[in-house]
PDB file of the backbone (N, CA, C, O) and the ligand in Angstrom, with CONECT records:
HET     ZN  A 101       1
ATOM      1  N   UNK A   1     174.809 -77.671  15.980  1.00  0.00           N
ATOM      2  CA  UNK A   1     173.857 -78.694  15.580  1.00  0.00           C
ATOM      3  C   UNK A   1     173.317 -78.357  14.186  1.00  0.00           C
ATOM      4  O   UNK A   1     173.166 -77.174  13.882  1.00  0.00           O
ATOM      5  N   UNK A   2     173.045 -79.250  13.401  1.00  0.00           N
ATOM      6  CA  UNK A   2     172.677 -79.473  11.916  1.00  0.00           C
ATOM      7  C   UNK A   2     172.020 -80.457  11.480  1.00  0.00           C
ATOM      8  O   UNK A   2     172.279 -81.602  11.851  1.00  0.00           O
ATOM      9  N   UNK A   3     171.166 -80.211  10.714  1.00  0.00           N
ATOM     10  CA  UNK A   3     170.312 -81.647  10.674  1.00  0.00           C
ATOM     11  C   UNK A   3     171.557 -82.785   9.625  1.00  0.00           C
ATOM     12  O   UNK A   3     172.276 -82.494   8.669  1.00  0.00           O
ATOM     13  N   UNK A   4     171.429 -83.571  10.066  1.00  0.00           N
ATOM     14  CA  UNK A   4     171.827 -84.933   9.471  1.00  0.00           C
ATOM     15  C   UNK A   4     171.178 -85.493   8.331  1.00  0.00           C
ATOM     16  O   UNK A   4     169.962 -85.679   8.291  1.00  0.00           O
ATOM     17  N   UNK A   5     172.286 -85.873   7.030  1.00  0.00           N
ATOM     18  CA  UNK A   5     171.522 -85.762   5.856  1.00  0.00           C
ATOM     19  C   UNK A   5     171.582 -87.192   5.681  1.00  0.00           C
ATOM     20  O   UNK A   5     171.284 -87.465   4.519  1.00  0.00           O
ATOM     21  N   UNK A   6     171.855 -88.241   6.386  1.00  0.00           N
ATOM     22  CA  UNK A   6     171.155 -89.478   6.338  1.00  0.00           C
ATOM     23  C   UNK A   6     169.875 -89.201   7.394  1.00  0.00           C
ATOM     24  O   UNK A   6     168.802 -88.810   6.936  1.00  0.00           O
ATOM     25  N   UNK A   7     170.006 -89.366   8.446  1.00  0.00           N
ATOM     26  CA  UNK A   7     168.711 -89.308   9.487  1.00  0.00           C
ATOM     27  C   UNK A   7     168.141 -88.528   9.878  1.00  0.00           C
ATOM     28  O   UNK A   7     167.271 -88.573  10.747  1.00  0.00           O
ATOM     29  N   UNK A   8     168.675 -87.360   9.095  1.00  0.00           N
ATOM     30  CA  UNK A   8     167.676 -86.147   8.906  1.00  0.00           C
ATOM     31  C   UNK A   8     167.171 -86.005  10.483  1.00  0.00           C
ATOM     32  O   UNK A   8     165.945 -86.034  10.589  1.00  0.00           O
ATOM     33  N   UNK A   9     167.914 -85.856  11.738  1.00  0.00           N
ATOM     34  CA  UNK A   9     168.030 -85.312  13.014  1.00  0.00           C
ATOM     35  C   UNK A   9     168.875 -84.443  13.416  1.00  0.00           C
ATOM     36  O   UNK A   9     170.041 -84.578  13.045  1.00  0.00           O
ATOM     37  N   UNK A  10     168.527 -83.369  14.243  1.00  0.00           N
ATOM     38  CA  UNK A  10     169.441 -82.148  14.695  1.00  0.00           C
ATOM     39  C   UNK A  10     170.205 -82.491  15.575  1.00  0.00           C
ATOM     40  O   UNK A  10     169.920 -82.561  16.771  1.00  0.00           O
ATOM     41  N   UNK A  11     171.481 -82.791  14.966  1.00  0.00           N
ATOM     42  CA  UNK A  11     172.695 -83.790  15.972  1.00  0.00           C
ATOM     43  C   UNK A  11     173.779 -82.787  15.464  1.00  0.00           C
ATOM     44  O   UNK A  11     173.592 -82.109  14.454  1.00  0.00           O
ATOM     45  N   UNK A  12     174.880 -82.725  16.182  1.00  0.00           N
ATOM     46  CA  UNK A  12     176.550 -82.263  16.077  1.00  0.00           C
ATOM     47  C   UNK A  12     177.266 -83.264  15.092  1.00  0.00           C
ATOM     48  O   UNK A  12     177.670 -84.354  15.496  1.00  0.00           O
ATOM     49  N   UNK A  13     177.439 -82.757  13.479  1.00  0.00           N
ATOM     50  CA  UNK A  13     177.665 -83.258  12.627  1.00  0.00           C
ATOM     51  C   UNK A  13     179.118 -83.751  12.291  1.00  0.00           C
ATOM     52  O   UNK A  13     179.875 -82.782  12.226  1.00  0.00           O
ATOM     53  N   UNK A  14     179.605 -84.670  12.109  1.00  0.00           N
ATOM     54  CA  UNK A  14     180.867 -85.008  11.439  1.00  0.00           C
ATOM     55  C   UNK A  14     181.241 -84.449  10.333  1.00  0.00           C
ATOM     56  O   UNK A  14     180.419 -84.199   9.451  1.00  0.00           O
ATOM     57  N   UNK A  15     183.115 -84.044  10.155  1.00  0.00           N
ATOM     58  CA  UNK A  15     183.080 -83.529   8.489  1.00  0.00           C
ATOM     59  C   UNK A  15     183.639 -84.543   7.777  1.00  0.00           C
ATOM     60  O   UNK A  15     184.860 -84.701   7.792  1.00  0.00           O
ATOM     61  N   UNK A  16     182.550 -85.613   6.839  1.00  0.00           N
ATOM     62  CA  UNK A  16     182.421 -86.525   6.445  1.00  0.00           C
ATOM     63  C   UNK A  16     183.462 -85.995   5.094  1.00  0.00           C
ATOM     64  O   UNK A  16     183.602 -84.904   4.541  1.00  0.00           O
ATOM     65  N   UNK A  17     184.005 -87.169   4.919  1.00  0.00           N
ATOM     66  CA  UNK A  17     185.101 -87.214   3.519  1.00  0.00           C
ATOM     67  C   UNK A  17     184.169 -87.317   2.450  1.00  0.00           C
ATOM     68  O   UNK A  17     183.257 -88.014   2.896  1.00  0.00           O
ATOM     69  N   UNK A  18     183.898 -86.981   1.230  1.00  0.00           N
ATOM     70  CA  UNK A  18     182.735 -87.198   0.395  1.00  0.00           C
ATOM     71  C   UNK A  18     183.268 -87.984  -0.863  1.00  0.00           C
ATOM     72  O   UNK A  18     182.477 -88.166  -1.789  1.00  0.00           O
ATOM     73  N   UNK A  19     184.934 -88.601  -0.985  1.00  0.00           N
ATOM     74  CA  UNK A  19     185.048 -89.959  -1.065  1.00  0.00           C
ATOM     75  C   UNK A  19     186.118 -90.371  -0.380  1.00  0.00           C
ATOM     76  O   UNK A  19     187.177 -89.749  -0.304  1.00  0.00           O
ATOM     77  N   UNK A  20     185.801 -91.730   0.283  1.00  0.00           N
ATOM     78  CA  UNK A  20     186.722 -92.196   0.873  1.00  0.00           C
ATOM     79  C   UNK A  20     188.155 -91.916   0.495  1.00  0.00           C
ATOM     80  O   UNK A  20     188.643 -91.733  -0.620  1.00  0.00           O
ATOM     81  N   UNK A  21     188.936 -91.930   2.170  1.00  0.00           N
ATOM     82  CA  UNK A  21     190.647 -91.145   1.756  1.00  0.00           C
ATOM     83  C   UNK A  21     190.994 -92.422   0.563  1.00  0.00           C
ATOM     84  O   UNK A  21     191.340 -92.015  -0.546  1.00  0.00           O
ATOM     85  N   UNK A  22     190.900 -94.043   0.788  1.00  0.00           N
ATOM     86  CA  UNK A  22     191.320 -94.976   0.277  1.00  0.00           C
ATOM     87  C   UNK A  22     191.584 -95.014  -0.963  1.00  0.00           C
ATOM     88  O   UNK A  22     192.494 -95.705  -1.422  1.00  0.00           O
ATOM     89  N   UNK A  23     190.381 -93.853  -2.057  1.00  0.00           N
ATOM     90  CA  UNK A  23     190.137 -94.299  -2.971  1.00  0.00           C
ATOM     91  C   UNK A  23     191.600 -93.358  -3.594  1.00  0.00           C
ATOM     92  O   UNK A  23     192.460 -93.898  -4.290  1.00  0.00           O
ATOM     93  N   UNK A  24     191.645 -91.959  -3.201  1.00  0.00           N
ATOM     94  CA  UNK A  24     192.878 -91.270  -3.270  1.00  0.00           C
ATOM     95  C   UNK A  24     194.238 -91.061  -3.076  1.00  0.00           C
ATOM     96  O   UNK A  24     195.024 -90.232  -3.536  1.00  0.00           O
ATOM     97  N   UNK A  25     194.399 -92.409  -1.943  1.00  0.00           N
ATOM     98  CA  UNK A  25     195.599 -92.241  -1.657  1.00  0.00           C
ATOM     99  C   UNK A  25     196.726 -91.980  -2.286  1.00  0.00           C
ATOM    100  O   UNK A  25     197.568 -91.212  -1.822  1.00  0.00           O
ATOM    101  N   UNK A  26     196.873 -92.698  -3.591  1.00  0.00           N
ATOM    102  CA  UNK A  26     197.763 -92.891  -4.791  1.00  0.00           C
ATOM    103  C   UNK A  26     198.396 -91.758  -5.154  1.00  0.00           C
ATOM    104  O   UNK A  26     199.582 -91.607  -5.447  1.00  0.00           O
ATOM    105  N   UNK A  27     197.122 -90.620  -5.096  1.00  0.00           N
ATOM    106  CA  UNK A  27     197.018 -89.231  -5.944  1.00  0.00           C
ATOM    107  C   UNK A  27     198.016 -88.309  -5.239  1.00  0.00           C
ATOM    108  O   UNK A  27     198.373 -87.250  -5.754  1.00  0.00           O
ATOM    109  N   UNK A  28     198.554 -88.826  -3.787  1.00  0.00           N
ATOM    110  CA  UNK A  28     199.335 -87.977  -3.028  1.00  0.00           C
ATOM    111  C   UNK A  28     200.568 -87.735  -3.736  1.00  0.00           C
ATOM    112  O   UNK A  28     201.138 -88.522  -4.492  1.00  0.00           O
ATOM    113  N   UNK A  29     200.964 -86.439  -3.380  1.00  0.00           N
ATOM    114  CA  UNK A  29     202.360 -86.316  -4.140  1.00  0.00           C
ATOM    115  C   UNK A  29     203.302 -86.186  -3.234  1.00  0.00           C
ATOM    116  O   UNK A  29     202.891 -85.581  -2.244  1.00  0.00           O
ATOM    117  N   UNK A  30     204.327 -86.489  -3.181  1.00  0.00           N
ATOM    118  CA  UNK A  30     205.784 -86.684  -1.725  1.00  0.00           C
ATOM    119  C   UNK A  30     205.749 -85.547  -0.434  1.00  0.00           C
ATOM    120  O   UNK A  30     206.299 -85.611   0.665  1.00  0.00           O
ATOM    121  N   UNK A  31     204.788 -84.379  -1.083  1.00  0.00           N
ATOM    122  CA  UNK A  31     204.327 -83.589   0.090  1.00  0.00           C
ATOM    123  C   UNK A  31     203.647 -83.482   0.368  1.00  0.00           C
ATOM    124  O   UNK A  31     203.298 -82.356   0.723  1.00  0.00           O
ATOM    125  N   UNK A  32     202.645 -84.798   0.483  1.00  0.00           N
ATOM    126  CA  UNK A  32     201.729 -84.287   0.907  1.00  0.00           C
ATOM    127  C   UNK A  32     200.361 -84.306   0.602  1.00  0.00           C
ATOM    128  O   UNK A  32     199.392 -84.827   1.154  1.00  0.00           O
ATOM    129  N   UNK A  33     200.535 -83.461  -0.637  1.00  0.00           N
ATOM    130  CA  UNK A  33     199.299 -82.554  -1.624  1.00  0.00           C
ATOM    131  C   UNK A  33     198.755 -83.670  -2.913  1.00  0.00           C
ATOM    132  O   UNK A  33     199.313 -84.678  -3.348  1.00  0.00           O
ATOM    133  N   UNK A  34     197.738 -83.172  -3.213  1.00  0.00           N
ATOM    134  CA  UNK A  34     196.943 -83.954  -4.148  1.00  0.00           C
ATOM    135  C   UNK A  34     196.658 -82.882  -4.965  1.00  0.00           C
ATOM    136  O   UNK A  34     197.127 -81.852  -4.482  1.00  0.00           O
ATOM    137  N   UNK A  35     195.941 -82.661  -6.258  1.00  0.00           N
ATOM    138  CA  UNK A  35     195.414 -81.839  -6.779  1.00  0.00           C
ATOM    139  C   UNK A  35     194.264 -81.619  -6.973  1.00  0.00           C
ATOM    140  O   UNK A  35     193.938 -82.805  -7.017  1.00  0.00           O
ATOM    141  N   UNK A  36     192.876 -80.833  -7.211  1.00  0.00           N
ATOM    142  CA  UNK A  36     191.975 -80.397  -6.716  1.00  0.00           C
ATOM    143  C   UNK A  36     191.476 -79.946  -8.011  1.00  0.00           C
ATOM    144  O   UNK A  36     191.782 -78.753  -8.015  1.00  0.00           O
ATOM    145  N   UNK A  37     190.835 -80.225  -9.208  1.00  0.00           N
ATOM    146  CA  UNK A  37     190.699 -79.579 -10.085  1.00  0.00           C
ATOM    147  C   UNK A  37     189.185 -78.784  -9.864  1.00  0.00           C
ATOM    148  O   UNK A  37     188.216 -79.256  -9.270  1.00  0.00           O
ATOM    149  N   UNK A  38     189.276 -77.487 -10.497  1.00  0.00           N
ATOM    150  CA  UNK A  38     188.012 -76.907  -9.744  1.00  0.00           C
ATOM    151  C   UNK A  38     186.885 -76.527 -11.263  1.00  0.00           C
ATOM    152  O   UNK A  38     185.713 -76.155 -11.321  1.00  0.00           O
ATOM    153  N   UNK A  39     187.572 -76.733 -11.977  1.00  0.00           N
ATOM    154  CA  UNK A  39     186.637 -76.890 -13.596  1.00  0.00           C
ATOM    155  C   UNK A  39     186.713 -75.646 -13.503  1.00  0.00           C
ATOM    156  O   UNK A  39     185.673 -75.084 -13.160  1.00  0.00           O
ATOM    157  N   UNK A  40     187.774 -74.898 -13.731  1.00  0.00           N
ATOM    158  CA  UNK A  40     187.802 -73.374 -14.510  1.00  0.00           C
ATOM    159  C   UNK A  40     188.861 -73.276 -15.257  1.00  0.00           C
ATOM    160  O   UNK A  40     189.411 -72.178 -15.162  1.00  0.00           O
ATOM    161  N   UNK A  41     189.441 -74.156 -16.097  1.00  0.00           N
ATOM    162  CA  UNK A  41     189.890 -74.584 -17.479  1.00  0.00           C
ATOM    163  C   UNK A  41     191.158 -75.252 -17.149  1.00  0.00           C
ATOM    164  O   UNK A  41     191.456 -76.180 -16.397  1.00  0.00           O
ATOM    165  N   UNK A  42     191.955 -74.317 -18.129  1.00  0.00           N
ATOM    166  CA  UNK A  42     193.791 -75.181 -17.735  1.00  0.00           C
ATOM    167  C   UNK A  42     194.155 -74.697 -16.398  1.00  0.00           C
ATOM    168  O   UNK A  42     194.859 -75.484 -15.765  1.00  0.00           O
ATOM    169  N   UNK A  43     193.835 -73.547 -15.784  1.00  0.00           N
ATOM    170  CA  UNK A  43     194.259 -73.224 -14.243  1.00  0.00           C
ATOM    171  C   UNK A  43     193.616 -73.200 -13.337  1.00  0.00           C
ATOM    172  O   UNK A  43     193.866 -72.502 -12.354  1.00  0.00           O
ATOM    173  N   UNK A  44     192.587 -73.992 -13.455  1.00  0.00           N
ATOM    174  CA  UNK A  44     191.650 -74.509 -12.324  1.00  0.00           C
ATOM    175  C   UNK A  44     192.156 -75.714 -11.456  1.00  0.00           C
ATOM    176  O   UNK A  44     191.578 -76.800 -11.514  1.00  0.00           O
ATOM    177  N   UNK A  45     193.022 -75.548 -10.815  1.00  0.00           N
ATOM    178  CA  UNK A  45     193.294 -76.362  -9.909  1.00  0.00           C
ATOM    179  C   UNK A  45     193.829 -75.869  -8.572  1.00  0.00           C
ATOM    180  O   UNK A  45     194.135 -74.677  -8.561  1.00  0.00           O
ATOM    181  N   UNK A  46     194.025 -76.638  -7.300  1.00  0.00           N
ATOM    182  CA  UNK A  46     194.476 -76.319  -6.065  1.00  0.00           C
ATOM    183  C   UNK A  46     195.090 -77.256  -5.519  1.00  0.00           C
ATOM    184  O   UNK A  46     194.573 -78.362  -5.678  1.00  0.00           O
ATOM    185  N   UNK A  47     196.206 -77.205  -4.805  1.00  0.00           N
ATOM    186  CA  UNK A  47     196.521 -78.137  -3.784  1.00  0.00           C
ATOM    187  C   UNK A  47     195.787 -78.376  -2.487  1.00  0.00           C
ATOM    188  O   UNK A  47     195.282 -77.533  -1.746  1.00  0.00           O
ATOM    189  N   UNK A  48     195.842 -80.281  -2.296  1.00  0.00           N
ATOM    190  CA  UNK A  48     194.570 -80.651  -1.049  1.00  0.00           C
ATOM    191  C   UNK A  48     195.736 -81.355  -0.486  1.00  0.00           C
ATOM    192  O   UNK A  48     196.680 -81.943  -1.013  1.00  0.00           O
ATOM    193  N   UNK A  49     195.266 -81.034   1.226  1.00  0.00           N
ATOM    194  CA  UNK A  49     196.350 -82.005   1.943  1.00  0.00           C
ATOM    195  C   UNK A  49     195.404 -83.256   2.172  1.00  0.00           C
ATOM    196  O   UNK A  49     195.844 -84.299   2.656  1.00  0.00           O
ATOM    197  N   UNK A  50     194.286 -83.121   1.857  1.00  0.00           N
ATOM    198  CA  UNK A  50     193.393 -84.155   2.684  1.00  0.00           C
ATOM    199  C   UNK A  50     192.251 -84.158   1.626  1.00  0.00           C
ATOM    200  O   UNK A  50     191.862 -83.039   1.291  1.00  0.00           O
ATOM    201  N   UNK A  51     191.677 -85.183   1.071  1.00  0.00           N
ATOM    202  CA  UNK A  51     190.586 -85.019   0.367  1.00  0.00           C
ATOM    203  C   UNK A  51     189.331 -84.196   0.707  1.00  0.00           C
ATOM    204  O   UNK A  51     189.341 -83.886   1.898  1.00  0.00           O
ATOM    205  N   UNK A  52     188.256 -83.745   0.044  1.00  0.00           N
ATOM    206  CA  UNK A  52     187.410 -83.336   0.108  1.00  0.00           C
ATOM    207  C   UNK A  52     186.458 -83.408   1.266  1.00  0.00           C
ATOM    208  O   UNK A  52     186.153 -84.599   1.328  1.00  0.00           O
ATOM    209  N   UNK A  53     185.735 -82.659   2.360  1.00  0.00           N
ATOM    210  CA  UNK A  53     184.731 -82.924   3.494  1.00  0.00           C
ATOM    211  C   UNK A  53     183.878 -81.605   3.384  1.00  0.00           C
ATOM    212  O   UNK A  53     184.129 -80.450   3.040  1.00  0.00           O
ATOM    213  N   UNK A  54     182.281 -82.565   4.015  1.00  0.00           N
ATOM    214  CA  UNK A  54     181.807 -81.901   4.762  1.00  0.00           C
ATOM    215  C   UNK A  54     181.001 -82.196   5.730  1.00  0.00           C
ATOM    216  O   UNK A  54     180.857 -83.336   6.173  1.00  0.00           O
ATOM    217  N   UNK A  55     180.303 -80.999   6.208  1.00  0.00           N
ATOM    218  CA  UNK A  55     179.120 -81.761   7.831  1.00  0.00           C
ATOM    219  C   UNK A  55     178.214 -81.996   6.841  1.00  0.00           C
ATOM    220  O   UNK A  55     177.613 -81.118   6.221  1.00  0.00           O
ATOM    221  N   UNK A  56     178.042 -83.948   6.587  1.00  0.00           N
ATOM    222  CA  UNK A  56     177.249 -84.787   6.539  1.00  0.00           C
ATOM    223  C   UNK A  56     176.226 -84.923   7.320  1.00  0.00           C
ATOM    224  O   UNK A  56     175.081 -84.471   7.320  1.00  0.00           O
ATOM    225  N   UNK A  57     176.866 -85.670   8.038  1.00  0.00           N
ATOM    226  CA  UNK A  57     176.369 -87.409   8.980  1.00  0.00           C
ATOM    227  C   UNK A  57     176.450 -86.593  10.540  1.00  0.00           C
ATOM    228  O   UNK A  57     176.865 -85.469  10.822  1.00  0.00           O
ATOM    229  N   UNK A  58     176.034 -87.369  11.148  1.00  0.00           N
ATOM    230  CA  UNK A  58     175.689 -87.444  12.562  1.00  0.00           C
ATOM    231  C   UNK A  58     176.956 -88.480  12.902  1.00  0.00           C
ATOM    232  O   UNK A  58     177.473 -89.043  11.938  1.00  0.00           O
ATOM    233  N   UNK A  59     177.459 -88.742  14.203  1.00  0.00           N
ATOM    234  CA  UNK A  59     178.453 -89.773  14.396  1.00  0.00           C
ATOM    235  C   UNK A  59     177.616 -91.222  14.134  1.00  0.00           C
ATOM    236  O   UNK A  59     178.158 -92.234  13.690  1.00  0.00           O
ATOM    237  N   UNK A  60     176.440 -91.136  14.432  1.00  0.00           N
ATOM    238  CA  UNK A  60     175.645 -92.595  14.151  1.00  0.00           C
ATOM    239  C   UNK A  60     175.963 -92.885  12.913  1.00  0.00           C
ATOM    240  O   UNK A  60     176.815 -93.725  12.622  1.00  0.00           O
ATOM    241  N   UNK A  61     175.258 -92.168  12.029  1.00  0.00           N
ATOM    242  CA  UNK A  61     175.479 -92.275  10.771  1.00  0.00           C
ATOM    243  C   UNK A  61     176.692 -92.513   9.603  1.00  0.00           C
ATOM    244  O   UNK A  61     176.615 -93.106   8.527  1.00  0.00           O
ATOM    245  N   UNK A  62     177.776 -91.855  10.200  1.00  0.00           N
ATOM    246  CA  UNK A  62     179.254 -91.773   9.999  1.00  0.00           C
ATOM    247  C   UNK A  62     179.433 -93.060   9.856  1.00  0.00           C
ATOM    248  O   UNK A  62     179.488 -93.854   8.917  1.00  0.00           O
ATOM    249  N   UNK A  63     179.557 -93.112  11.687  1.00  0.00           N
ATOM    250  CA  UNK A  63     179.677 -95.132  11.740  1.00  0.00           C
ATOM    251  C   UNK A  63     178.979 -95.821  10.718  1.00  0.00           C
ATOM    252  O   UNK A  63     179.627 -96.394   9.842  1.00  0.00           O
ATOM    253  N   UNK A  64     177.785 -95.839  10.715  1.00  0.00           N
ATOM    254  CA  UNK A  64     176.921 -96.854   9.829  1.00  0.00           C
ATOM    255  C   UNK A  64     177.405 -96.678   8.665  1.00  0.00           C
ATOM    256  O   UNK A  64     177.819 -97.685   8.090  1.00  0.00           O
ATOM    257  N   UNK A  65     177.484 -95.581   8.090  1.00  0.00           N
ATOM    258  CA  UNK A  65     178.263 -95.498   6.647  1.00  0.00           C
ATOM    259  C   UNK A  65     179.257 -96.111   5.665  1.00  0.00           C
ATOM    260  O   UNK A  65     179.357 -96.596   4.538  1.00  0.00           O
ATOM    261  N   UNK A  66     179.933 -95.798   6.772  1.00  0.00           N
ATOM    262  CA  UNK A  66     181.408 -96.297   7.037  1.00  0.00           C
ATOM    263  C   UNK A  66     181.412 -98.041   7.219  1.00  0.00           C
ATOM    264  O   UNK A  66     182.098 -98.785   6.519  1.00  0.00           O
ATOM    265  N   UNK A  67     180.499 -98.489   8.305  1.00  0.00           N
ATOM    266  CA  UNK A  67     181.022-100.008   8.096  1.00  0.00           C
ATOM    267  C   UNK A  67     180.013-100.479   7.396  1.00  0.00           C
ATOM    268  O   UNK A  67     179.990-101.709   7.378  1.00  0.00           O
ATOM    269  N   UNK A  68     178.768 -99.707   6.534  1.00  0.00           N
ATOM    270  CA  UNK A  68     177.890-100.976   5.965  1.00  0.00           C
ATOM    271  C   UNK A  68     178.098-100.628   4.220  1.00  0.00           C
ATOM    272  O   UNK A  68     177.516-101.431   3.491  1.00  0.00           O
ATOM    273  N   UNK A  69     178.919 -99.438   3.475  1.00  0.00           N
ATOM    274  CA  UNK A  69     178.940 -98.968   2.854  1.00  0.00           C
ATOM    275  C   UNK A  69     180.501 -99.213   2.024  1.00  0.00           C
ATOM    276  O   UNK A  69     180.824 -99.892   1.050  1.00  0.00           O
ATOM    277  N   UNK A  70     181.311 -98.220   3.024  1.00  0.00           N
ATOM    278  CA  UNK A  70     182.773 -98.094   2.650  1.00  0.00           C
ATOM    279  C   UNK A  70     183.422 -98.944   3.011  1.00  0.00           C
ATOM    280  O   UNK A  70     184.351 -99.112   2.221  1.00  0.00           O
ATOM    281  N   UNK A  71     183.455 -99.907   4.178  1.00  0.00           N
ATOM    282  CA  UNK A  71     184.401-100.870   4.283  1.00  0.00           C
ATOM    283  C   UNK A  71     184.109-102.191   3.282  1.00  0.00           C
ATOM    284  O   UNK A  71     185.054-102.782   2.759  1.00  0.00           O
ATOM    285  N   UNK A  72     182.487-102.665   3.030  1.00  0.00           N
ATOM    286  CA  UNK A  72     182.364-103.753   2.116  1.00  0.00           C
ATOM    287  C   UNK A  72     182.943-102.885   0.696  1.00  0.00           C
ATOM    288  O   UNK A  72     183.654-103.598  -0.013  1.00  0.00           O
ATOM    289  N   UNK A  73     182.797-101.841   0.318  1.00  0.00           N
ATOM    290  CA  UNK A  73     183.296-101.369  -0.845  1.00  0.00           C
ATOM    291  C   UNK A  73     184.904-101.369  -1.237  1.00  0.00           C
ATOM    292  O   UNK A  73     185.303-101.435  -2.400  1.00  0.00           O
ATOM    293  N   UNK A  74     185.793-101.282  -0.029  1.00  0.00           N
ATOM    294  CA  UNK A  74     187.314-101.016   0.020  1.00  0.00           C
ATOM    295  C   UNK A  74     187.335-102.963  -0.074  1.00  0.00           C
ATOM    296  O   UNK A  74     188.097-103.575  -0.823  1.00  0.00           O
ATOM    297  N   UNK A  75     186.611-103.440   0.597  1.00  0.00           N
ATOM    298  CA  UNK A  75     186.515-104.821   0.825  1.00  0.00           C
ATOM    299  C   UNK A  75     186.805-105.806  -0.740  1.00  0.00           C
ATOM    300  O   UNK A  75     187.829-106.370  -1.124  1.00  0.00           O
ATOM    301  N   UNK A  76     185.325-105.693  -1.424  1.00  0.00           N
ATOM    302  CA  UNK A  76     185.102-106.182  -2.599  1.00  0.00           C
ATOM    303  C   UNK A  76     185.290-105.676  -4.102  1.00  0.00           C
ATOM    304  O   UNK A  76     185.198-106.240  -5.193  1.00  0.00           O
ATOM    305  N   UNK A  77     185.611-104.291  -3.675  1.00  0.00           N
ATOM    306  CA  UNK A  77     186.282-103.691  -4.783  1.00  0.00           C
ATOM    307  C   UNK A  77     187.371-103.411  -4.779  1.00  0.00           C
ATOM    308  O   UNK A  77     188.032-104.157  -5.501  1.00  0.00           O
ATOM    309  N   UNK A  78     188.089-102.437  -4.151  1.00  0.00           N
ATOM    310  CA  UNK A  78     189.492-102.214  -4.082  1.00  0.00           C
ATOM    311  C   UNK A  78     190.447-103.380  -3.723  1.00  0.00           C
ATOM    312  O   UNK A  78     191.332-103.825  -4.453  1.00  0.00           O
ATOM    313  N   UNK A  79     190.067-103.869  -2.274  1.00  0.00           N
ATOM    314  CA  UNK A  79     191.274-104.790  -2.711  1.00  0.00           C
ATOM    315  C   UNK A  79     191.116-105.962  -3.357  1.00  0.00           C
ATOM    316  O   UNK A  79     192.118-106.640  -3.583  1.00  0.00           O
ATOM    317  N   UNK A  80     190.029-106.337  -3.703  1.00  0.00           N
ATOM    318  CA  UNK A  80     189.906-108.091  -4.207  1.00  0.00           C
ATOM    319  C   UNK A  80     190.311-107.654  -5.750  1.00  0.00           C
ATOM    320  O   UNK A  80     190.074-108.553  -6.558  1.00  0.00           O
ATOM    321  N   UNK A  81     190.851-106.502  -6.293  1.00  0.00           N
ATOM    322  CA  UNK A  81     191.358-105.995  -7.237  1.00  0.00           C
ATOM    323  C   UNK A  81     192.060-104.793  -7.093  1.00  0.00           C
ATOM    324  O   UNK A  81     191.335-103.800  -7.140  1.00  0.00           O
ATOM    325  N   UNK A  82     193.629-104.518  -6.880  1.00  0.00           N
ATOM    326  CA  UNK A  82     194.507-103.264  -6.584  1.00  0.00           C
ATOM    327  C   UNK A  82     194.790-103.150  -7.899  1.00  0.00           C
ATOM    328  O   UNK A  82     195.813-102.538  -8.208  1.00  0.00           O
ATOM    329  N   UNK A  83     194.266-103.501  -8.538  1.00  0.00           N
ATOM    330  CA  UNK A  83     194.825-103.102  -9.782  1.00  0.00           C
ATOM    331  C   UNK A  83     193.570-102.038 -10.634  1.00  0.00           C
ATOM    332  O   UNK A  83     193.584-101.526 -11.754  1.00  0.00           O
ATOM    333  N   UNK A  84     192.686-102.017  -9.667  1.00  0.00           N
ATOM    334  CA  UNK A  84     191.339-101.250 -10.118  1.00  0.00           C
ATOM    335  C   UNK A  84     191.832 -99.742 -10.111  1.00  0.00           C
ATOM    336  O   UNK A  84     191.287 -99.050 -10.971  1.00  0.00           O
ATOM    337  N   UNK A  85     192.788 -99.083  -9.279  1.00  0.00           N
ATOM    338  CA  UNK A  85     193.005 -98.060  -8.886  1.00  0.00           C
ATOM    339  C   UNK A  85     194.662 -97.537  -9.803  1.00  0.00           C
ATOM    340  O   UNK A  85     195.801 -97.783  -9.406  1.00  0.00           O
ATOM    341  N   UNK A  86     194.272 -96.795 -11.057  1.00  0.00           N
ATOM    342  CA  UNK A  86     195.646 -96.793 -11.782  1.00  0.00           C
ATOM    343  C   UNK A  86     196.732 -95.856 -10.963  1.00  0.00           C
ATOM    344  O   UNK A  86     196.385 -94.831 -10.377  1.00  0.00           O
ATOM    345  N   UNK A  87     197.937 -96.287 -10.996  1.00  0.00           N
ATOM    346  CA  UNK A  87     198.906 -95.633 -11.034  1.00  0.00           C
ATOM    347  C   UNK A  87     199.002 -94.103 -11.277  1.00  0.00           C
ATOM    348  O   UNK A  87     198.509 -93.769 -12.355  1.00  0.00           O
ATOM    349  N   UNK A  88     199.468 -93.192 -10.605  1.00  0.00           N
ATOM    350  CA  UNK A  88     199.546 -91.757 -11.259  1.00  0.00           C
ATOM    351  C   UNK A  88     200.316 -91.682 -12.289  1.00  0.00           C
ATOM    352  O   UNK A  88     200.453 -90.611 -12.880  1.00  0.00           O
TER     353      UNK A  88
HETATM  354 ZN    ZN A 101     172.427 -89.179  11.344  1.00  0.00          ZN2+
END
């Protein structure tokens, strides 16, 4: 248990993506992996199989997040424009 950093209650936390997979998908490379730059110059980087998480949210919160937040966002931004998201 961890407090919840939307509702700030001691609930069993989700490991919340801290940006949606949607916005990354592109970035995948044929295995898989994405790259991870960690800002420690030209060799600051890592391979990610999965974007970025952590214990956020509470499952309430997750949910709410998720459909009042990220889905109108994938909704009215991403797709009512795929062209918002460049090419690798
Ligand atoms: Zn919560």
């Amino acid at each position: 248990m961890s407090i919840c950093q939307l509702c700030l209650k001691d609930l069993e936390l989700r490991n919340s993506h801290i940006i949606p997979e949607f916005l990354h998908k592109k970035l995948y490379n044929n295995k898989g992996h994405l790259a991870a730059i960690n800002g420690q110059g030209n060799k600051g980087y890592k391979p990610l199989q999965q974007g970025l998480r952590e214990y956020l949210f509470c499952e309430c919160c997750e949910q709410h997040f998720n459909e009042y937040c990220e889905k109108p966002f994938q909704t009215q931004w991403i797709n009512a424009n795929p062209n918002s998201l460049p090419d690798p």
